[in-house]
Residue frames relative to the residue before (quaternion, step in Angstrom):
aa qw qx qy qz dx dy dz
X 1.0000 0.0000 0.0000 0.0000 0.00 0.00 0.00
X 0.3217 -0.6767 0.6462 0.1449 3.75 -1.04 1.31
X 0.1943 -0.5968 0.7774 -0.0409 3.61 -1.35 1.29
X 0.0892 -0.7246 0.6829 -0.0243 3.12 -0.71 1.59
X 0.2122 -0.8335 0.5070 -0.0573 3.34 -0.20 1.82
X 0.3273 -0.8497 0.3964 0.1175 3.90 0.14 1.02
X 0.2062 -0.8201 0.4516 0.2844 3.45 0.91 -1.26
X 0.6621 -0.3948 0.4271 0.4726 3.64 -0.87 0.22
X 0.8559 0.2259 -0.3011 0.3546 3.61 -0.76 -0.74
X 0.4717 0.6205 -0.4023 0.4803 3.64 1.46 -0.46
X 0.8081 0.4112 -0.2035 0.3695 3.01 0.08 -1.48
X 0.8077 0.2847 -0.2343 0.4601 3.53 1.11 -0.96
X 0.7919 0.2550 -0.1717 0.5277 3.80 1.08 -0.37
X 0.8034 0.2734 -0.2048 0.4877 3.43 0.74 0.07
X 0.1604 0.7969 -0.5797 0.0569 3.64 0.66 0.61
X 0.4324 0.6565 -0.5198 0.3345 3.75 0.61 -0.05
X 0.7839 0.3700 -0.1404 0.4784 3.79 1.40 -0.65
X 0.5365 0.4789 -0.4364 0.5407 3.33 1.46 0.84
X 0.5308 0.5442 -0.3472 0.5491 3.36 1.47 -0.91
X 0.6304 0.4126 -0.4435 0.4854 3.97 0.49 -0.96
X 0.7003 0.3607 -0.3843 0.4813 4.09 0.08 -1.16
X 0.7437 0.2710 -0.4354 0.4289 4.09 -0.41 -0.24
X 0.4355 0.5361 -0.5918 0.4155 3.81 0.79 0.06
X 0.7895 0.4512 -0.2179 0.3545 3.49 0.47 -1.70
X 0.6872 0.3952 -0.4073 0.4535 3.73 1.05 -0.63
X 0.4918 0.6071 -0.4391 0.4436 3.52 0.80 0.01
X 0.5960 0.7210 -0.1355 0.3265 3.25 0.76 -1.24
X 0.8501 -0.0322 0.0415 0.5240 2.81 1.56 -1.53
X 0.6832 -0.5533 0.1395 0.4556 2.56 1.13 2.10
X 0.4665 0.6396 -0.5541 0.2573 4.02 0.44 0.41
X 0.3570 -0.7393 0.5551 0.1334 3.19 -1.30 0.49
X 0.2754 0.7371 -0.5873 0.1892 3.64 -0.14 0.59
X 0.2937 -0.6100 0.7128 0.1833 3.85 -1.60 0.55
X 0.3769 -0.6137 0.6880 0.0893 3.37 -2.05 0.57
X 0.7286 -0.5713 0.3539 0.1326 3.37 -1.05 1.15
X 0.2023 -0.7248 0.5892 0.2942 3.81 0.44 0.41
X 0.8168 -0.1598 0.1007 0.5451 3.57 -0.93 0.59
X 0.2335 -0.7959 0.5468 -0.1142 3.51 0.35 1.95
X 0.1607 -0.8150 0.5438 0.1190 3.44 -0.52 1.28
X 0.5585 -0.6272 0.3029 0.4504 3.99 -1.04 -0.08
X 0.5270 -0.6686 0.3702 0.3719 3.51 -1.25 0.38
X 0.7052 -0.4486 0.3317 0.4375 3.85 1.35 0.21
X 0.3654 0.7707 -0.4692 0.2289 3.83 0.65 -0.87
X 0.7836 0.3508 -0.2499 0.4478 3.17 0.05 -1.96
X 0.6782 0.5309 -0.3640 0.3547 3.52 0.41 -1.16
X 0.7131 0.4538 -0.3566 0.3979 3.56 0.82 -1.25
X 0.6059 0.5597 -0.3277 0.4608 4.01 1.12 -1.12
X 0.7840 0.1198 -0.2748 0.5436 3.82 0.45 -0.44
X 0.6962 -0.6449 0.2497 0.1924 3.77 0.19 1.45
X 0.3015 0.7292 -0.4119 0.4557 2.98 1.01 1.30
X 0.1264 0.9135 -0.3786 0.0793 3.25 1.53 0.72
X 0.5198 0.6638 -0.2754 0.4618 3.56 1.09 -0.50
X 0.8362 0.2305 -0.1797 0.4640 3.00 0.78 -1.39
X 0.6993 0.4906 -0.4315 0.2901 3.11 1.03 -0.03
X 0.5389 0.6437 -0.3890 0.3794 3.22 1.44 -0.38
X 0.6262 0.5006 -0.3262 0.5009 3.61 1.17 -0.19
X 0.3876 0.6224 -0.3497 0.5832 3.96 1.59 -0.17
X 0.7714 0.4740 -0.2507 0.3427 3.07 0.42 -1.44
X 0.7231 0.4984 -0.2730 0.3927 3.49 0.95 -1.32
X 0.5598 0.5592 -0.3753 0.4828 3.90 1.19 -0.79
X 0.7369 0.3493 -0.3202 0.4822 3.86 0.86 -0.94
X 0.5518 0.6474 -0.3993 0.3419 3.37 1.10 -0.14
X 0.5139 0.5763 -0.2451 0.5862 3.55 1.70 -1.88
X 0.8089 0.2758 -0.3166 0.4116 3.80 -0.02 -0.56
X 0.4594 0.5185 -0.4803 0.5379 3.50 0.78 0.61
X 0.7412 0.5066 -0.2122 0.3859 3.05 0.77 -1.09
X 0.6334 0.6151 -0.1257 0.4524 3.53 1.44 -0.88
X 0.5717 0.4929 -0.2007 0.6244 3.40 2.41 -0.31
X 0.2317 -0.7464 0.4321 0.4501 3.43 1.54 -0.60
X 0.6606 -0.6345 0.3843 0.1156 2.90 -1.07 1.85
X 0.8368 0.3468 -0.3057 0.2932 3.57 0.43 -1.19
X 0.6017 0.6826 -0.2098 0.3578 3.14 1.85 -0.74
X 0.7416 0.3987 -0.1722 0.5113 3.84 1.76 -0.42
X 0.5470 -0.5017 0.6699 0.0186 2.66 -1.78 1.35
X 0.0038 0.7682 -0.6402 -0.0014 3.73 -1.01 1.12
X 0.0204 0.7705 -0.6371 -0.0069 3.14 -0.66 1.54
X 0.2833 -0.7899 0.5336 -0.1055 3.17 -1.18 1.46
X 0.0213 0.8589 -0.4355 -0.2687 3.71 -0.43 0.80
X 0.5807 0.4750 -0.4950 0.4383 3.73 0.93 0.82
X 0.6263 -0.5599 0.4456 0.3094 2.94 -1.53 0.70
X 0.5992 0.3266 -0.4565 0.5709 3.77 0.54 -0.83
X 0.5995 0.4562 -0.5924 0.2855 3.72 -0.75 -0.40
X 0.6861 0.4300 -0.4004 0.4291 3.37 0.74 -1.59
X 0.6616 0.4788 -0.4373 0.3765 4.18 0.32 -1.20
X 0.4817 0.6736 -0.4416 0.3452 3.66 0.96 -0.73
X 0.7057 0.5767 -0.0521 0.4084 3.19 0.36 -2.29
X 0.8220 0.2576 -0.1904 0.4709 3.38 0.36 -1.08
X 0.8110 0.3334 -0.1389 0.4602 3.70 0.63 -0.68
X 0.7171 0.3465 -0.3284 0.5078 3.80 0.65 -0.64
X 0.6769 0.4015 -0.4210 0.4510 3.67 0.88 -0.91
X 0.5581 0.5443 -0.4848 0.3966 4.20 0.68 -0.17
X 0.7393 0.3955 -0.3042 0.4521 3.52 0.87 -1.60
X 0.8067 0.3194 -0.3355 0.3670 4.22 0.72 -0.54
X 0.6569 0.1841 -0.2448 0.6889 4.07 1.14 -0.16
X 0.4225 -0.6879 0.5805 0.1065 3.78 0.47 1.08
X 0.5017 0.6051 -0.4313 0.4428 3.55 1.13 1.53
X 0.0222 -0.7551 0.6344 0.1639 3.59 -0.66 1.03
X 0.4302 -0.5715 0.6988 0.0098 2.69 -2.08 1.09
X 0.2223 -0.7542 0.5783 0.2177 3.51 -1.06 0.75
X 0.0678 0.6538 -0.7454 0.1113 3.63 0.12 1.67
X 0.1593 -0.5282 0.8321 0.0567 2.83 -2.45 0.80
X 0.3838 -0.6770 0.6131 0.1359 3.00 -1.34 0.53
X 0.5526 -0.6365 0.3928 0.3678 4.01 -0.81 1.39
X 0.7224 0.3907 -0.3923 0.4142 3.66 0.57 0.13
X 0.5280 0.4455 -0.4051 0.5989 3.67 0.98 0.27
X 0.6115 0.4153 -0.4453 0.5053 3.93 0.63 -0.39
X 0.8360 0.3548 -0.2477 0.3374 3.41 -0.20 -1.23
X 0.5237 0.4735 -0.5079 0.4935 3.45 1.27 0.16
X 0.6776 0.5561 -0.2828 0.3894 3.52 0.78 -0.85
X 0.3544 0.6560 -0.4105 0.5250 3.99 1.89 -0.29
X 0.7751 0.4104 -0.2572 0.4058 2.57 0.00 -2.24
X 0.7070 0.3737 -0.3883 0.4580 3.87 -0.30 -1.09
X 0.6383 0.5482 -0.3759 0.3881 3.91 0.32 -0.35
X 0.3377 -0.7504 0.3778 0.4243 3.32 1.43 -0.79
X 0.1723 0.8648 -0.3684 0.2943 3.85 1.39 0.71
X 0.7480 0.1477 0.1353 0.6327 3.02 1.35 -1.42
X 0.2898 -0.6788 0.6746 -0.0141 3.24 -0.82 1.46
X 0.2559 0.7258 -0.6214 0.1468 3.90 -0.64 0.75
X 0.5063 -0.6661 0.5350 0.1177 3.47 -1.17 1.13
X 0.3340 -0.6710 0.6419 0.1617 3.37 -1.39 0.97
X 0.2592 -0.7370 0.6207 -0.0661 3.36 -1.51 1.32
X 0.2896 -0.6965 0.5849 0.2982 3.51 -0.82 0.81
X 0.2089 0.7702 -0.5856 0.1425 3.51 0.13 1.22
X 0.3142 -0.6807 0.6098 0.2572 3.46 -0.84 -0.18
X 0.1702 0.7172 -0.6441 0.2045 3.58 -0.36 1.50
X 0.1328 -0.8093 0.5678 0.0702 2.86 -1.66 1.38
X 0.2803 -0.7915 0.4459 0.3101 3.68 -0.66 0.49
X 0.2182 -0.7635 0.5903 0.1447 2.96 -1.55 0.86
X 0.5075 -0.6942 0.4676 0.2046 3.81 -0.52 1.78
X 0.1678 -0.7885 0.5701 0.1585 3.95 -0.92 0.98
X 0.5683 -0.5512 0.4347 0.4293 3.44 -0.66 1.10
X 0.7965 0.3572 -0.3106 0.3761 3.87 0.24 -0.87
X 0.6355 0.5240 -0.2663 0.5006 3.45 1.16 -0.34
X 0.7313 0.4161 -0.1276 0.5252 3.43 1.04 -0.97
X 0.6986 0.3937 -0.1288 0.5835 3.95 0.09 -1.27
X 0.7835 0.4184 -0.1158 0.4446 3.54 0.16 -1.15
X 0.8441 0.0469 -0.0316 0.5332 3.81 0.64 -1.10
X 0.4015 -0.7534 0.4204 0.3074 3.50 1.26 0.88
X 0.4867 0.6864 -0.4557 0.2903 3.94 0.47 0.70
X 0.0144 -0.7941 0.5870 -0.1572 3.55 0.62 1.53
X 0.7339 0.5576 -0.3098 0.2333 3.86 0.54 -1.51
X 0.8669 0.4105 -0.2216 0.1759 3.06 0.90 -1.36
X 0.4610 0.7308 -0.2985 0.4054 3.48 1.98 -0.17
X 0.6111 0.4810 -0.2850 0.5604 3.34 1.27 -1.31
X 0.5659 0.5950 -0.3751 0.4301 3.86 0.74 -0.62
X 0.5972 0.4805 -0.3352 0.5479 3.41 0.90 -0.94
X 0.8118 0.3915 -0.2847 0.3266 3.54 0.07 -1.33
X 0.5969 0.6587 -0.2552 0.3804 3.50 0.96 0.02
X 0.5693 0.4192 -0.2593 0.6580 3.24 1.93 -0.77
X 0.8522 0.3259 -0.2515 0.3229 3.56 0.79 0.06
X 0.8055 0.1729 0.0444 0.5651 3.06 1.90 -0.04
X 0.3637 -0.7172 0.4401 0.3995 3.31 -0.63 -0.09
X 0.2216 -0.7831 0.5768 0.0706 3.50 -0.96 1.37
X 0.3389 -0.6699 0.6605 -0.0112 3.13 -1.13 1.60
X 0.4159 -0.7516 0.4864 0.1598 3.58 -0.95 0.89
X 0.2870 -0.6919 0.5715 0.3352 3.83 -0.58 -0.56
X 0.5263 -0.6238 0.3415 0.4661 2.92 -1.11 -0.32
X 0.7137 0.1968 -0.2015 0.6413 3.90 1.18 -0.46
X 0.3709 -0.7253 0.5494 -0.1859 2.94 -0.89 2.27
X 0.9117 0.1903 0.0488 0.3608 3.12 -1.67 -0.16
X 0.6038 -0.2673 0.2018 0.7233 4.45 -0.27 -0.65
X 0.7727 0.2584 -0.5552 0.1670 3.44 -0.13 0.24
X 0.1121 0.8671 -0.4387 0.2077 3.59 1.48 0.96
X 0.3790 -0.7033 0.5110 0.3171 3.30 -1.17 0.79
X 0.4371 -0.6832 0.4603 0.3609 3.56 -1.02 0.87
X 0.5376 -0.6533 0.4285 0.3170 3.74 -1.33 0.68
X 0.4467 -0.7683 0.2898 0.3553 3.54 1.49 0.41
X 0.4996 0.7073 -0.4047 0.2939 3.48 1.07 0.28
X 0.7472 0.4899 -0.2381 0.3807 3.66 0.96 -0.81
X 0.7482 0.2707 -0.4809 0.3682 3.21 -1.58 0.36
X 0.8065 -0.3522 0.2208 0.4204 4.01 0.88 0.66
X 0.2035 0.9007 -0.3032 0.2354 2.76 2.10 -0.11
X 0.8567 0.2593 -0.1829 0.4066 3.12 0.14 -1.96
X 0.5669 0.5158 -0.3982 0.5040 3.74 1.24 -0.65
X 0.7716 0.2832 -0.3500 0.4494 3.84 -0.28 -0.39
X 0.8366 0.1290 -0.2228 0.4836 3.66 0.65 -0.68
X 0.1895 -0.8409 0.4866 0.1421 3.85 0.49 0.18
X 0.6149 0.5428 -0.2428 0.5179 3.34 1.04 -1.43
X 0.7014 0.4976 -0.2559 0.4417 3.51 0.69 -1.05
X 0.6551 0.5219 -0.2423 0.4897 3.53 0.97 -1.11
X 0.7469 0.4288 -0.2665 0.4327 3.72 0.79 -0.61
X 0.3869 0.7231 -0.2057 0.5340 3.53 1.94 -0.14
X 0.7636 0.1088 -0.1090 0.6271 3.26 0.81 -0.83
X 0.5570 0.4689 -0.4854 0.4840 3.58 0.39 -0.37
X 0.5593 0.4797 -0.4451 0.5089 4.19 0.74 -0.61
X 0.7018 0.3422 -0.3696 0.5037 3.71 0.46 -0.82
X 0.5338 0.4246 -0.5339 0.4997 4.05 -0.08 0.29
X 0.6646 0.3967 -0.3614 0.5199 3.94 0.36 -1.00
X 0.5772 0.4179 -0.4958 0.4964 3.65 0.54 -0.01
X 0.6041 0.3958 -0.4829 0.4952 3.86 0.08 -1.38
X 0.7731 0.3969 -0.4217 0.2586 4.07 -0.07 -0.53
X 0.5021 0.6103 -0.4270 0.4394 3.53 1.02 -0.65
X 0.8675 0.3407 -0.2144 0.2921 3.05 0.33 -1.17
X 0.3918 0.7372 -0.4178 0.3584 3.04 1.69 0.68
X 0.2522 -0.6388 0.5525 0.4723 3.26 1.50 -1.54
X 0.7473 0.4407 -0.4366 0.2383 3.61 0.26 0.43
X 0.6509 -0.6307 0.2853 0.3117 3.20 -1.43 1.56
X 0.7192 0.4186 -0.1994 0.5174 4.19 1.22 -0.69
X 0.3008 0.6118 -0.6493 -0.3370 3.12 -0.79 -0.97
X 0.3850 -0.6113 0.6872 0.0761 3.57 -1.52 0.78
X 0.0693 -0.6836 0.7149 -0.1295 3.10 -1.85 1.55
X 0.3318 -0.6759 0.6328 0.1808 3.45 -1.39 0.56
X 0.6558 0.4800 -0.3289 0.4811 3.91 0.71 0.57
X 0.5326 -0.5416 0.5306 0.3761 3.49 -0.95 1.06
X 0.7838 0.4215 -0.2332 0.3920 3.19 -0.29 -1.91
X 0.4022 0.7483 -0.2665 0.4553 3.82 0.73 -0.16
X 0.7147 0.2851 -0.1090 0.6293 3.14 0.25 -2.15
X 0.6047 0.5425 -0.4951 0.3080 4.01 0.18 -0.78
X 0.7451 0.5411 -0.1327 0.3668 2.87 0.43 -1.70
X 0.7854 0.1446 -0.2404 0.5518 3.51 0.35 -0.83
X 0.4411 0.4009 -0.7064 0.3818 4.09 0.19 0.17
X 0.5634 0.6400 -0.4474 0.2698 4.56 0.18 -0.84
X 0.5403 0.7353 -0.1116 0.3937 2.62 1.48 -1.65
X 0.7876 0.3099 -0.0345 0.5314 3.37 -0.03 -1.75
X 0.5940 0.3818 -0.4936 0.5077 3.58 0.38 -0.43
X 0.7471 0.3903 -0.3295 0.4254 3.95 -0.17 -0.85
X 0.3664 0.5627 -0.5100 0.5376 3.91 1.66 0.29
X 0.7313 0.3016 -0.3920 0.4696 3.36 -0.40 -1.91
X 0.6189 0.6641 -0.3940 0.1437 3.83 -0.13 -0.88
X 0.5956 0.5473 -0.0983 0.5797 2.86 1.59 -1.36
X 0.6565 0.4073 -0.4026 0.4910 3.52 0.88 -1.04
X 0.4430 0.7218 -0.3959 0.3550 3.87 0.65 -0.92
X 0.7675 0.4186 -0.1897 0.4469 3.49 0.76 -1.47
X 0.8552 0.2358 -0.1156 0.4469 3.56 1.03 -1.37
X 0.5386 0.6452 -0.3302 0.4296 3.68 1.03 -0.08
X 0.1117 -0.5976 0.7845 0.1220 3.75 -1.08 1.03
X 0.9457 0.1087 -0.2025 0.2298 3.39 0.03 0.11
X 0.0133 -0.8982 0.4395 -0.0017 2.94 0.67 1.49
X 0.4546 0.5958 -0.6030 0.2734 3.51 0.55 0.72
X 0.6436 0.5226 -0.4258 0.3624 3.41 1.14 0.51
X 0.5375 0.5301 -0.5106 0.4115 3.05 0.76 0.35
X 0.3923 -0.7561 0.4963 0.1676 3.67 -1.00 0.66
X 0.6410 0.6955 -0.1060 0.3068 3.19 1.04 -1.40
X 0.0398 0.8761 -0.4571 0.1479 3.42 0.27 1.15
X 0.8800 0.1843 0.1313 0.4176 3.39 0.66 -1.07
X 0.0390 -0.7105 0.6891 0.1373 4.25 -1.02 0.54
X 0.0499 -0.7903 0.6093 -0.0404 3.05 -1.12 0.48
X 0.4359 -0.6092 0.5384 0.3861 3.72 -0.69 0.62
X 0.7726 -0.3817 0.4262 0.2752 3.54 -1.48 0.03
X 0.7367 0.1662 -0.2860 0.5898 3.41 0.83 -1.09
X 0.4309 0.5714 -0.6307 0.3002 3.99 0.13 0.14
X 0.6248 0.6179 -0.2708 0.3930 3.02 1.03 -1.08
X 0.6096 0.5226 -0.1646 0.5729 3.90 0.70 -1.44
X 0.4077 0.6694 -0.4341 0.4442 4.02 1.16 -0.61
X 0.8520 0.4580 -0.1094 0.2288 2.32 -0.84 -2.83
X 0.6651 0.5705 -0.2306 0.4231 3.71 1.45 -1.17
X 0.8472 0.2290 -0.2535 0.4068 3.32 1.03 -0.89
X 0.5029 0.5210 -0.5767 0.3783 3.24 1.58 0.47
X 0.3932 -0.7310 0.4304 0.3546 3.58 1.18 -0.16
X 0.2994 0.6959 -0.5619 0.3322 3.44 1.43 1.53
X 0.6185 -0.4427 0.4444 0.4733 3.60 -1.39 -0.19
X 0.1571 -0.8558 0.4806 0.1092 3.19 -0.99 0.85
């Protein structure tokens, strides 16, 4: 059985990317069940040193895992901290492994399975690597794998762990905001200068952080640019918006 495990900012600020992942597992015939009142997996609390309290978060989401029987589920997760959470902090503090996957290792694993039929666009999409997905859970291959069957992926220049972080995590964007939009502006640069029209991410906090970002870019460009047909950069998008747009066979 697939737990499709939303997270806090999904569930509460970005539902536009749960609605995109249960379109697609439907799509391809997966079965999976949602959490009645789905609790959080600890992250935020544990990253800004609230260890106490998160470690007590942790155990309630842990008991309801447990309350589904443990050996029998599959956590699928569309943020990256949830997934580094799950897989690494709950092994190293209740020395328990959970089989979480993260929606961009499934839907690459559809698509190669033949589950999912998705069309290739001459877009220009670049990925941007989440510290918790990337640095933390060494999973660089399988997103960029996706974006290739659907587009054309343009690279930056700092990739993979040596990626720039989107300045939002560890409490970042809530205690320092100013700071968080500082660097998240410098990542929309590494993409402009990529030439590509998207750039795509596998991390709530991510998509928050830099869509703020880029909008207060074009804005700025608006003011100083005679020619703003050079700018490419329109749009972030989570991974599965992306895997959508293809199989609804909309313009992406």
């Amino acid at each position: 059985m697939i737990i499709y495990f939303r997270g806090c900012v999904v569930r509460e600020k970005l539902t536009y990317i749960s609605d995109a992942t249960e379109t697609i597992l439907k799509q391809a015939g997966v079965e999976y069940t949602i959490l009645n009142n789905e609790s959080c997996c600890g992250s935020f609390l544990m990253r800004t040193g609230f260890s106490d309290d998160a470690i007590e978060v942790m155990k309630k989401t842990l008991n309801r895992f447990k309350d589904t029987s443990l050996e029998e589920v599959k956590i699928l997760v569309s943020c990256a901290g949830c997934y580094n959470t799950f897989k690494n902090d709950y092994k190293e503090l209740f020395d328990v492994e959970l089989d979480v996957i993260h929606s961009s290792e499934l839907i690459n694993q559809l698509i190669i399975d033949g589950y999912l039929d998705v069309r290739k666009t001459s877009k220009k999409v670049t990925y941007h690597d989440p510290c918790h997905l990337g640095r933390h859970s060494n999973m660089y291959d399988e997103p960029r794998e996706i974006i290739n069957k659907t587009s054309n992926l343009v690279e930056m220049s700092r990739i993979r762990e040596h990626s720039r972080c989107c300045g939002a995590g560890s409490g970042v964007k809530s205690a320092y905001p100013d700071t968080a939009l500082k660097i998240a502006s410098k990542r929309i640069q590494d993409a402009e200068d990529t030439g590509a029209e998207i750039i795509a991410t596998s991390c709530s906090f991510c998509v928050l952080n830099l869509e703020t970002a880029l909008k207060i870019t074009l804005n700025d460009h608006k003011k100083t640019d005679d020619n703003k047909n050079k700018r490419s950069l329109s749009r972030v998008v989570d991974i599965t918006e992306l895997i959508l747009m293809g199989l609804e066979d909309e313009e992406v």
